[in-house]
C-alpha positions as CSV (number, residue, x, y, z in Angstrom):
1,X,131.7,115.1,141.4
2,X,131.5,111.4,139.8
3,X,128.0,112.7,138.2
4,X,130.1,115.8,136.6
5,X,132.6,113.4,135.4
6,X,130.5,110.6,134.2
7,X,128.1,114.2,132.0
8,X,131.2,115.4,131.1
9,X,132.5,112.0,129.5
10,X,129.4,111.8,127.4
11,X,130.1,114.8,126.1
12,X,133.6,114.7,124.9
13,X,132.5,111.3,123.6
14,X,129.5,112.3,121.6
15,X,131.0,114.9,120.0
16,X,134.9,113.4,119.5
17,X,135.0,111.2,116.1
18,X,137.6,108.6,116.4
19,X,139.2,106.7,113.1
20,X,136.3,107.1,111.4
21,X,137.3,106.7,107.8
22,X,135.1,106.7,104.4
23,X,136.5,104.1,102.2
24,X,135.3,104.5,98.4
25,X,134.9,101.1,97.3
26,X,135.7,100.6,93.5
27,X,133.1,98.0,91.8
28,X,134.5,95.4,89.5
29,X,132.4,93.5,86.8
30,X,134.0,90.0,85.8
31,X,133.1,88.3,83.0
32,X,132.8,84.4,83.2
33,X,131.8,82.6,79.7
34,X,132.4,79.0,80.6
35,X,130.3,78.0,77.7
36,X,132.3,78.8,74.9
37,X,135.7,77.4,76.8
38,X,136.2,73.6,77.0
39,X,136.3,71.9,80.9
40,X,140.0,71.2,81.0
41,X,141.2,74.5,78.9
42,X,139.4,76.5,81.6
43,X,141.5,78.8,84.0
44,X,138.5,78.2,86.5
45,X,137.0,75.9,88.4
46,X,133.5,76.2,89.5
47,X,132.7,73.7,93.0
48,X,129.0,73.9,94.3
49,X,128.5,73.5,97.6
50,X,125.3,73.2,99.7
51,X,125.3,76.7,101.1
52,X,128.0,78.8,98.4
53,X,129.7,78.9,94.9
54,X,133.3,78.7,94.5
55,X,134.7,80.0,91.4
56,X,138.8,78.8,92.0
57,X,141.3,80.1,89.7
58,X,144.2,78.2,89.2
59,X,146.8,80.5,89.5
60,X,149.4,80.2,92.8
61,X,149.8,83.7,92.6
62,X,149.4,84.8,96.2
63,X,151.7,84.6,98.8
64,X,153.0,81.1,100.0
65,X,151.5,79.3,96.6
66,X,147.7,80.5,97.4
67,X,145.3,80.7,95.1
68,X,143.0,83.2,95.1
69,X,138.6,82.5,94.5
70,X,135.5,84.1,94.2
71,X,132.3,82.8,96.3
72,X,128.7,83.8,96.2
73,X,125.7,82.3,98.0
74,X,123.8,79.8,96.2
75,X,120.5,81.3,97.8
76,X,121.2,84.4,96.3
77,X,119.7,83.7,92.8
78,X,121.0,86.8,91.2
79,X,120.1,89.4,88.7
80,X,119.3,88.6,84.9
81,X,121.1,91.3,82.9
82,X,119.7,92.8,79.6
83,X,122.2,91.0,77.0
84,X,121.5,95.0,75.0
85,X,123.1,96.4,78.7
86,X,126.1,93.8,78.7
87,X,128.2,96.4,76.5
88,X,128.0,99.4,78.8
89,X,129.5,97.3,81.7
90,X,133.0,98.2,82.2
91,X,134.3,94.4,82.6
92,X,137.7,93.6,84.2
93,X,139.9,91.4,82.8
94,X,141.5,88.0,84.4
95,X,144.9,89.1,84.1
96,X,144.0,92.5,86.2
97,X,142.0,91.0,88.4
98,X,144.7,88.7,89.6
99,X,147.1,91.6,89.9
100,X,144.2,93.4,92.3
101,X,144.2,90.3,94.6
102,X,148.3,89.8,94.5
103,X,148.6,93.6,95.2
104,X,146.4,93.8,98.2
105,X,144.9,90.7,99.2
106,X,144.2,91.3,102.6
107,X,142.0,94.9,101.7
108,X,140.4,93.5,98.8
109,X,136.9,93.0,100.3
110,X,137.3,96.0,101.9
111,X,138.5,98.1,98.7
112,X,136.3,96.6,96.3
113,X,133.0,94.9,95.3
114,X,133.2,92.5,93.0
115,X,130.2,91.0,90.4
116,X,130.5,87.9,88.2
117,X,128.5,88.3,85.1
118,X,128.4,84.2,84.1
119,X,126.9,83.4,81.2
120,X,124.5,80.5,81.1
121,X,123.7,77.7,78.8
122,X,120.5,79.4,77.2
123,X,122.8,82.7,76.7
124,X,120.9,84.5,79.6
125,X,123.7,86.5,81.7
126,X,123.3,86.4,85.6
127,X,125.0,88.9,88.0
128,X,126.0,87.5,91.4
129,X,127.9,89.9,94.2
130,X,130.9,87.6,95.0
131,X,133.7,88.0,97.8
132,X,137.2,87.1,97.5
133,X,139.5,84.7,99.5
134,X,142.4,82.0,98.9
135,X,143.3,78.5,99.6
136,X,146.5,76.4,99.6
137,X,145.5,73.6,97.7
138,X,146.9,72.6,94.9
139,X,144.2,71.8,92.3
């Protein structure tokens, strides 16, 4: 009897699909020209640390005074894009981009992949896969 429960059990499980969801993920390109915007004008600030990135924006525009940043891995060294490609990338803006995170903070990873396209000193343009996240501090 426990053998015909135990068979029938794997059955109804293998063949039962429970909250299984597809999420489509919507891909975001952000553009980040530090180069052309002086250090103290600059709505971002960039910290390197010895294992990530932090791109912080200075915007307390999350819930309880948060504010939201972006992070890659400095390992990953990233992808050169073509600067002939750079026009066909639908980019987001800033101001959108902080709506997205104020609208659903807590889904964003989950609803979205995000790439920063920064532009670097020698006008080469590097794409980095970034997640999201938010801190109190006031900067």
């Amino acid at each position: 009897m426990k053998l015909f429960f135990l068979l029938a059990f794997i059955l109804i499980s293998k063949f039962t699909f429970s909250q299984v969801t597809t999420i489509k993920r919507d891909t975001l390109y952000y553009l980040l020209d530090t180069a052309k915007i002086p250090i103290n004008d600059r709505m971002i600030k960039i910290t390197d640390a010895p294992l990530f990135k932090f791109y912080y924006f200075r915007c307390p525009c999350l819930d309880e005074g948060q504010m939201p940043y972006l992070i890659h891995r400095t390992n990953d060294k990233g992808e050169i894009i073509d600067s002939s490609k750079i026009n066909k990338i639908k980019m987001i803006a800033t101001v959108p981009l902080l709506y997205l995170f104020h609208k659903n903070y807590y889904r964003f990873n989950v609803e979205h992949i995000v790439y920063i396209l920064e532009v670097l000193p020698d006008k080469k343009i590097i794409k980095h896969l970034v997640t999201t996240g938010a801190i109190a501090l006031k900067m």
